[in-house]
LUMNU-175756 format. One record per residue (C-alpha): x, y, z. Coordinates in steps of 0.25 Angstrom, whole numbers, padded with zeros to 4 digits, always signed. Layout:
LUMNU-175756
XYZ
...
end
This chain:
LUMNU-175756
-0070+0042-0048
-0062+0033-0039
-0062+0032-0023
-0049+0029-0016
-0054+0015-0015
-0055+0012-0032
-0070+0015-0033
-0076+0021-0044
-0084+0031-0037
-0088+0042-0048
-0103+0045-0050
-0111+0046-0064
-0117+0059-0063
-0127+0067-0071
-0125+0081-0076
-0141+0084-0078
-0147+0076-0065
-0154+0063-0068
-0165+0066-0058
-0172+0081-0054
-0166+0086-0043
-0152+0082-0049
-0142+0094-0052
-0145+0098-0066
-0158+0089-0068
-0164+0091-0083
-0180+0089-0082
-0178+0090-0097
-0168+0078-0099
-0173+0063-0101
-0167+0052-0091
-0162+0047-0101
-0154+0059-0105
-0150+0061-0088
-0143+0045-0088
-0138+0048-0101
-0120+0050-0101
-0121+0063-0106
-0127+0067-0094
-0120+0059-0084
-0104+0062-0079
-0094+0054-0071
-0091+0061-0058
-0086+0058-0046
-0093+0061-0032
-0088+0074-0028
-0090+0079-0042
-0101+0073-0043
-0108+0081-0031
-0100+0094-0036
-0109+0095-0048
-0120+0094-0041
-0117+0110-0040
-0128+0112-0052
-0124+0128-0053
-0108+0126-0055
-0111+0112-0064
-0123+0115-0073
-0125+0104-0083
-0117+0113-0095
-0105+0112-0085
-0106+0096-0081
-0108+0092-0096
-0096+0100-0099
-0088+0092-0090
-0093+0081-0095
-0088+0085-0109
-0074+0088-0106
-0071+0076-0097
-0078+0067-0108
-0070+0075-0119
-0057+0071-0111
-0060+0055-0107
-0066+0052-0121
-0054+0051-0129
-0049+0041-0123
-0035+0041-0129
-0033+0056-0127
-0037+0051-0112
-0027+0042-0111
-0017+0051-0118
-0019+0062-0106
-0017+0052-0096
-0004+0047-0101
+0000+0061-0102
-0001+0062-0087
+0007+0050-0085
+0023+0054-0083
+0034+0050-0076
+0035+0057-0066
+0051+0055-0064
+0054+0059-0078
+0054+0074-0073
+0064+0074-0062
+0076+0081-0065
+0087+0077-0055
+0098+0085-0052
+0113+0078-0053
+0124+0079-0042
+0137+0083-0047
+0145+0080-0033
+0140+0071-0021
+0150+0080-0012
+0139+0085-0003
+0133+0072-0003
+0146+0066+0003
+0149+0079+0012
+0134+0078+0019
+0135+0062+0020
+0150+0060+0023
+0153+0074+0028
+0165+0074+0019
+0165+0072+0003
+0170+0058+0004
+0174+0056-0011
+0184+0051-0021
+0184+0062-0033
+0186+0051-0041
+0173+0045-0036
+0164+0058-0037
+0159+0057-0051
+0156+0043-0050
+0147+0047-0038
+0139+0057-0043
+0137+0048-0055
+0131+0039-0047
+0123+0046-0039
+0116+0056-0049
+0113+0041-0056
+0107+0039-0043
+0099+0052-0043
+0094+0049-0057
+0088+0035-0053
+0080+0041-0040
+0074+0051-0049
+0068+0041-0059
+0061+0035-0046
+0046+0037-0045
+0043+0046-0032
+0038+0035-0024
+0051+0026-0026
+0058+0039-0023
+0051+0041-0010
+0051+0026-0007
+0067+0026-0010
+0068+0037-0002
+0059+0034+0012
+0067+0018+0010
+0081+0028+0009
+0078+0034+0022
+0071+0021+0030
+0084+0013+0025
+0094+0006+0036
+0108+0001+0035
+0109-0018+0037
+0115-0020+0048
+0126-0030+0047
+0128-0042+0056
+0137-0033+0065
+0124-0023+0068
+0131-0012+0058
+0126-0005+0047
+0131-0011+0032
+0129+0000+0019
+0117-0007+0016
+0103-0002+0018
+0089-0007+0017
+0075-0003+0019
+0063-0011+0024
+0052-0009+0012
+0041-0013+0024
+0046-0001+0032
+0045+0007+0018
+0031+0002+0015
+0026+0005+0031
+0032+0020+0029
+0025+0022+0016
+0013+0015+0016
+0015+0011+0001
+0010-0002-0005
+0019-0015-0003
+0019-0015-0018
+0020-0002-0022
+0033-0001-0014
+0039-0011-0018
+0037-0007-0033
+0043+0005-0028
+0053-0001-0021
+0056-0010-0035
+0057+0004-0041
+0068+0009-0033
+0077-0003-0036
+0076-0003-0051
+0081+0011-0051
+0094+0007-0046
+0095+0017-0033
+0095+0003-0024
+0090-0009-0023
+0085-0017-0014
+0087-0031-0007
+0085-0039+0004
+0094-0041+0017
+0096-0057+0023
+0085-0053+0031
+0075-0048+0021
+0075-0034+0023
+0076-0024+0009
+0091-0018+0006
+0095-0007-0002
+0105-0008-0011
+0108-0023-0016
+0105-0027-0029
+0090-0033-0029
+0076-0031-0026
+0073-0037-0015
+0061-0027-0008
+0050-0035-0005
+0035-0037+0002
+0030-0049+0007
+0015-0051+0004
end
């Protein structure tokens, strides 16, 4: 009923035509009877010009249709009730898997399994903890957390060299994605209250991962 612009472009229509010529025209029915609503319906254009097929929507058929969507958006309770019952979390389902050693992890990282026993358990704690959080992610701040993952680089130090922090520019993530400035950053404020990172600013104003604060943001 609505164009990709917000316009409400759905047609009233009627079912016996309101003048001869129309599809299903009554000779025998009064004007009155052709504008009034039980012989109107609300359609939109391609429907609209569908039932103009007067052989496969006879007027038995149209008022039919008109009965059952009536019967379904007159009770406005049960209405709203249907709707709700489409509305679910769409996270609640995923059922993730748990790691019971990080051993290939380390052998395909490292090479070798670069570990104290003493420190395994604690790992896997850890990261399983981690595997929970990203799964109560929405998709799109699972996508976003991963494309910012991958377009992530090292800060330099004053010497040139790489340091273990890493940062990602969130205008470089809004140019790759085309997402709304505001929507990303919602997205964005997503990610940091999960506790998988967080993100800050560098001295020179650029976003870092993994500080303590928020500190994405957009100028006007």
């Amino acid at each position: 009923m609505f164009n990709n612009e917000g316009n409400f472009v759905g047609q009233i229509c009627h079912i016996e035509a309101a003048m001869p010529g129309g599809e299903r025209f009554n000779p025998s029915m009064s004007n009155e009877a052709r504008r009034s609503f039980e012989n109107l319906m609300l359609m939109c254009y391609d429907h609209h010009i569908e039932t103009n097929k007067e052989q496969v929507y006879p007027v038995s058929r149209l008022q039919e249709i008109k009965r059952q969507h009536e019967e379904i958006y007159s009770n406005i309770d049960r209405f709203v009730h249907q709707m709700q019952s489409t509305i679910a979390d769409v996270t609640s389902g995923i059922v993730v898997g748990k790691v019971s050693s990080l051993k290939t992890l380390y052998i395909e990282v490292f090479g070798e399994e670069l570990r104290e026993p003493e420190h395994v358990d604690e790992e896997v704690t850890a990261f399983n903890a981690a595997i929970d959080k990203l799964a109560s992610l929405s998709p799109d701040a699972k996508q976003i957390f991963a494309i910012s993952l991958s377009r992530a680089k090292y800060e330099l130090n004053f010497l040139g060299r790489e340091t273990e922090n890493i940062y990602v520019d969130p205008y470089e993530i809004e140019r790759v994605t085309q997402l709304d400035r505001n929507n990303l950053h919602s997205i964005f404020q997503e990610i940091e209250r999960s506790g998988i990172l967080s993100l800050d600013n560098l001295d020179d104003g650029q976003p870092i991962f993994g500080s303590s604060s928020l500190g994405v943001e957009f100028a006007p």
